[in-house]
Backbone as JSON Lines, residues from 0, in Angstrom:
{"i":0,"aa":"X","n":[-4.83,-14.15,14.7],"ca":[-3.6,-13.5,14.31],"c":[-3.37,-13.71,12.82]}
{"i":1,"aa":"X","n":[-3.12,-12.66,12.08],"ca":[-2.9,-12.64,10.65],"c":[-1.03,-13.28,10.45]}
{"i":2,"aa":"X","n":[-1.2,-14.24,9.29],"ca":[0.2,-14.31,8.81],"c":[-0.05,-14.0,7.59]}
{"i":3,"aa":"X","n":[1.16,-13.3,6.78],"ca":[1.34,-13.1,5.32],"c":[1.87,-14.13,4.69]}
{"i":4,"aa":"X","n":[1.27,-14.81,3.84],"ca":[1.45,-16.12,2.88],"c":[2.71,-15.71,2.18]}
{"i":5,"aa":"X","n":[4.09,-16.07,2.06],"ca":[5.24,-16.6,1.42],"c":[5.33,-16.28,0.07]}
{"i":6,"aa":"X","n":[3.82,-16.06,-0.64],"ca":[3.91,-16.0,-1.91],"c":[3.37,-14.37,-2.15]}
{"i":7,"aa":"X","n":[3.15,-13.35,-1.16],"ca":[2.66,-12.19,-1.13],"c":[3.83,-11.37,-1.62]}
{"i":8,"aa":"X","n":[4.88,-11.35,-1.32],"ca":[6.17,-11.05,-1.75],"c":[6.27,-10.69,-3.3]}
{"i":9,"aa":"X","n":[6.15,-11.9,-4.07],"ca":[6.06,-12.12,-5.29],"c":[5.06,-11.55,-5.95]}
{"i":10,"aa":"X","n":[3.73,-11.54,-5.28],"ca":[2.24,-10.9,-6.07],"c":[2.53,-9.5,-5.47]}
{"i":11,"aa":"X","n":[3.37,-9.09,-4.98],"ca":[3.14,-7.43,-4.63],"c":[4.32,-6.81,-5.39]}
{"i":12,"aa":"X","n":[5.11,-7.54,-6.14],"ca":[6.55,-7.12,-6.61],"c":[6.09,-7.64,-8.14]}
{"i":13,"aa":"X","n":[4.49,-7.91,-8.35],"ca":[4.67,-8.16,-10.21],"c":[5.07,-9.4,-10.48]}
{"i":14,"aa":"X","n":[5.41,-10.17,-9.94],"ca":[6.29,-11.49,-10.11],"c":[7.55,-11.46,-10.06]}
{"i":15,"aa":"X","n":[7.98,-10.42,-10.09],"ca":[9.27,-10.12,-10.76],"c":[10.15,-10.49,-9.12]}
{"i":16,"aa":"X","n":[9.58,-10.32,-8.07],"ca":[10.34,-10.65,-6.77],"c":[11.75,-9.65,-6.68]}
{"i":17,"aa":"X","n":[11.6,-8.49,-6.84],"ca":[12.55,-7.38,-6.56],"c":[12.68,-7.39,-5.92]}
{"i":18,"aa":"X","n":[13.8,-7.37,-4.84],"ca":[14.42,-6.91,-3.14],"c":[13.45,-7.6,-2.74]}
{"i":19,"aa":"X","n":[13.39,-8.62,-2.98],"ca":[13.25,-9.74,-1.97],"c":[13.98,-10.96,-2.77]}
{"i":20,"aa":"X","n":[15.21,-11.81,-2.08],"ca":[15.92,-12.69,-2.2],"c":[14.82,-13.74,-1.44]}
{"i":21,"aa":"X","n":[14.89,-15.09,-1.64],"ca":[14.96,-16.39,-1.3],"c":[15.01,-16.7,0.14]}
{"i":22,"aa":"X","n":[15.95,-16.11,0.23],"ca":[16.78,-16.12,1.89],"c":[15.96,-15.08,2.79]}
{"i":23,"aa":"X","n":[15.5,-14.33,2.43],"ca":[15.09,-13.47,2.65],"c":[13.57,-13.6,3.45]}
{"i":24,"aa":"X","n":[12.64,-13.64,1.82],"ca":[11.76,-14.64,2.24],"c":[11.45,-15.51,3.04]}
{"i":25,"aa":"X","n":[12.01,-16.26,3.21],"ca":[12.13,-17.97,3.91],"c":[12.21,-17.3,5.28]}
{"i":26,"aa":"X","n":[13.35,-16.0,5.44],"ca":[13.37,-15.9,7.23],"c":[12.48,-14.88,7.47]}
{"i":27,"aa":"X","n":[11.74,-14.06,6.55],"ca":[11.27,-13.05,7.68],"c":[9.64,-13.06,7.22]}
{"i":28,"aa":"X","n":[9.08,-14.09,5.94],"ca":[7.64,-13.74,5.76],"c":[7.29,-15.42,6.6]}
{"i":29,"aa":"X","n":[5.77,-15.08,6.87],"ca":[4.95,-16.09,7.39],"c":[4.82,-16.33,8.92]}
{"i":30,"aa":"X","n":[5.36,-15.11,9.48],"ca":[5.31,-15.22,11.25],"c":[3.8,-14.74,10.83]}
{"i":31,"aa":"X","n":[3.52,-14.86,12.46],"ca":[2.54,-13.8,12.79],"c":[2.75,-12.57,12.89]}
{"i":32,"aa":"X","n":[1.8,-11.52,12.19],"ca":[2.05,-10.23,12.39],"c":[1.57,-9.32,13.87]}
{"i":33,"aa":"X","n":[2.32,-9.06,14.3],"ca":[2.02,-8.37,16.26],"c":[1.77,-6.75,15.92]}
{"i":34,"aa":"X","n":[1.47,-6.24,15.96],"ca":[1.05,-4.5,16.22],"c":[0.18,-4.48,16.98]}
{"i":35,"aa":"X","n":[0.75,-3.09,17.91],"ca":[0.07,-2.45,19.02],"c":[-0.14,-0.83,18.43]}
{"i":36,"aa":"X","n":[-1.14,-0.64,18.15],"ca":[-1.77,0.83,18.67],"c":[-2.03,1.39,19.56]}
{"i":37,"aa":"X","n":[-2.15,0.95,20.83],"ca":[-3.24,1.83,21.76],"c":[-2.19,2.69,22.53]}
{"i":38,"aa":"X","n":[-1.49,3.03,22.64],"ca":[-0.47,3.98,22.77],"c":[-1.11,5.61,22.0]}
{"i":39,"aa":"X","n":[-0.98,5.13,20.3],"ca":[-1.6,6.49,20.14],"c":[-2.72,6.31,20.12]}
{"i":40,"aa":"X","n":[-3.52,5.45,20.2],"ca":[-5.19,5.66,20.22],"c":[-5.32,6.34,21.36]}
{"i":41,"aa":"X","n":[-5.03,5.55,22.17],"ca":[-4.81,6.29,24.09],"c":[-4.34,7.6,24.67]}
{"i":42,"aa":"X","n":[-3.15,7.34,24.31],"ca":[-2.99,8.71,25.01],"c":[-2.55,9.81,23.55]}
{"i":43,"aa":"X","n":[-2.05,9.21,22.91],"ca":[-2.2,10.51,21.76],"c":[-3.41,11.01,21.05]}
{"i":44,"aa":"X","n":[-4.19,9.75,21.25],"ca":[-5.87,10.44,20.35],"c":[-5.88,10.12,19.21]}
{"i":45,"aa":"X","n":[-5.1,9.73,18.75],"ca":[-5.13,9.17,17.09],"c":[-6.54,8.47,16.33]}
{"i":46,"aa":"X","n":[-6.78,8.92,15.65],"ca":[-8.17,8.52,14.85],"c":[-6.97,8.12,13.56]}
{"i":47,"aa":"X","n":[-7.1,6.45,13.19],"ca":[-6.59,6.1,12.1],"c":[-8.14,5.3,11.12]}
{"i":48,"aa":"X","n":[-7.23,6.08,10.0],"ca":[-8.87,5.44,8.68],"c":[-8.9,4.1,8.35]}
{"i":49,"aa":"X","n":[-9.9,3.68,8.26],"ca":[-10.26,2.18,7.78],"c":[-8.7,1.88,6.51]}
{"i":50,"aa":"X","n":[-8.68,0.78,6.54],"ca":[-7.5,0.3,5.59],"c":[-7.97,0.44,3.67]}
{"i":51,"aa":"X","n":[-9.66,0.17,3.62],"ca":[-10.56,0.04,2.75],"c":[-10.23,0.99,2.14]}
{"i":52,"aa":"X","n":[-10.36,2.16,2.87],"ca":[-10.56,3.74,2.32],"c":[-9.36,4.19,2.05]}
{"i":53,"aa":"X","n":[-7.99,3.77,3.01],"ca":[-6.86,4.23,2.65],"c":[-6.13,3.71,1.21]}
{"i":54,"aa":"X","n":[-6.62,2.39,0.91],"ca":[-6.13,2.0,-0.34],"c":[-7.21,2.66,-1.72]}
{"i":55,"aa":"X","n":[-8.52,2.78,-1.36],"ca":[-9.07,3.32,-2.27],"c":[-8.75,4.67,-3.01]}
{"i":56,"aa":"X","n":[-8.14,5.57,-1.81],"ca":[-7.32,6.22,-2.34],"c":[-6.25,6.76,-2.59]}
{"i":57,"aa":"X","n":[-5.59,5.78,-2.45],"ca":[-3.89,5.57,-2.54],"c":[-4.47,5.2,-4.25]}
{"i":58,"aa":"X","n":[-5.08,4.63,-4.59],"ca":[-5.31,3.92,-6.03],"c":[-6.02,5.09,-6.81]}
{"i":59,"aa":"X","n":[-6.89,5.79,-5.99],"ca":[-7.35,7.14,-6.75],"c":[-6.02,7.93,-7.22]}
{"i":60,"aa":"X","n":[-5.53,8.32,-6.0],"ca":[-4.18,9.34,-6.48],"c":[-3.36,8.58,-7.51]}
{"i":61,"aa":"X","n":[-3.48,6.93,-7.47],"ca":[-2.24,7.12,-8.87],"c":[-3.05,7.45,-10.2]}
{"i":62,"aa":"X","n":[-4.19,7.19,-10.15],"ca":[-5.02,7.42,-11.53],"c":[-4.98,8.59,-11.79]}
{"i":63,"aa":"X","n":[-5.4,9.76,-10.55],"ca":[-4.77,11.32,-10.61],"c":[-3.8,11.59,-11.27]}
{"i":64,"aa":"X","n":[-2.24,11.15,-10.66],"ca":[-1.12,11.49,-11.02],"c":[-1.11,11.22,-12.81]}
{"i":65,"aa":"X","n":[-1.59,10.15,-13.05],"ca":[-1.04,9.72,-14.25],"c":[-0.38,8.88,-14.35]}
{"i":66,"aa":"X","n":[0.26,8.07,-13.55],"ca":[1.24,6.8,-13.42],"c":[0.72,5.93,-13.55]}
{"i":67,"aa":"X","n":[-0.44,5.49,-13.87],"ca":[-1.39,4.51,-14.37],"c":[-2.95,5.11,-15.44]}
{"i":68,"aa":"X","n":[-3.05,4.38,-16.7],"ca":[-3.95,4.84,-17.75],"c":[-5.46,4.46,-16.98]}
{"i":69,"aa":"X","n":[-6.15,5.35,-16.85],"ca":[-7.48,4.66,-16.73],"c":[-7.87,3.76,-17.71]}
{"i":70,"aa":"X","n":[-7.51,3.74,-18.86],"ca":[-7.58,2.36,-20.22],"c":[-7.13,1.22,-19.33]}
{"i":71,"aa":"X","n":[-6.31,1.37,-18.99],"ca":[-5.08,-0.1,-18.45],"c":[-5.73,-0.25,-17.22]}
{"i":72,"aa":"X","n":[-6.59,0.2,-16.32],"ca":[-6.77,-0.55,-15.27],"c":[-7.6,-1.14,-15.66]}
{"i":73,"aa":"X","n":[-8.67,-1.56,-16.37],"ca":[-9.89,-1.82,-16.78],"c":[-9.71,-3.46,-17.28]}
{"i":74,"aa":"X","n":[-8.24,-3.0,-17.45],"ca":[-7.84,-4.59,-18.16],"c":[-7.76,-6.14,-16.62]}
């Protein structure tokens, strides 16, 4: 079972820890994470994409858009 480390909060918000308070933190990161699929795998049929591929291009499209310099990622 996967838990999210306490400090993921902070490395996904820049450091900067935006909308996420203290209090916050403390009560709702570091359980175990529970998800069930097989509902739509099962009876809806759902084909979901590797996580790999979905971030690869979630990160393509921002280089697309322009909201990030291909100079600046390099850094």
């Amino acid at each position: 079972m996967k838990v999210i480390d306490k400090k993921m909060p902070v490395m996904v918000t820049g450091g900067t820890g935006v909308g996420f308070t203290r209090k916050y933190v403390s009560r709702n990161v570091g359980y175990p994470i529970k998800f069930d699929n097989s509902y739509s795998k099962e009876d809806l049929g759902m084909i979901y994409i590797p996580i790999e591929q979905t971030v690869k291009e979630h990160f393509q499209q921002i280089l697309d858009d322009g909201f990030l310099d291909k100079k600046e990622s390099g850094k």
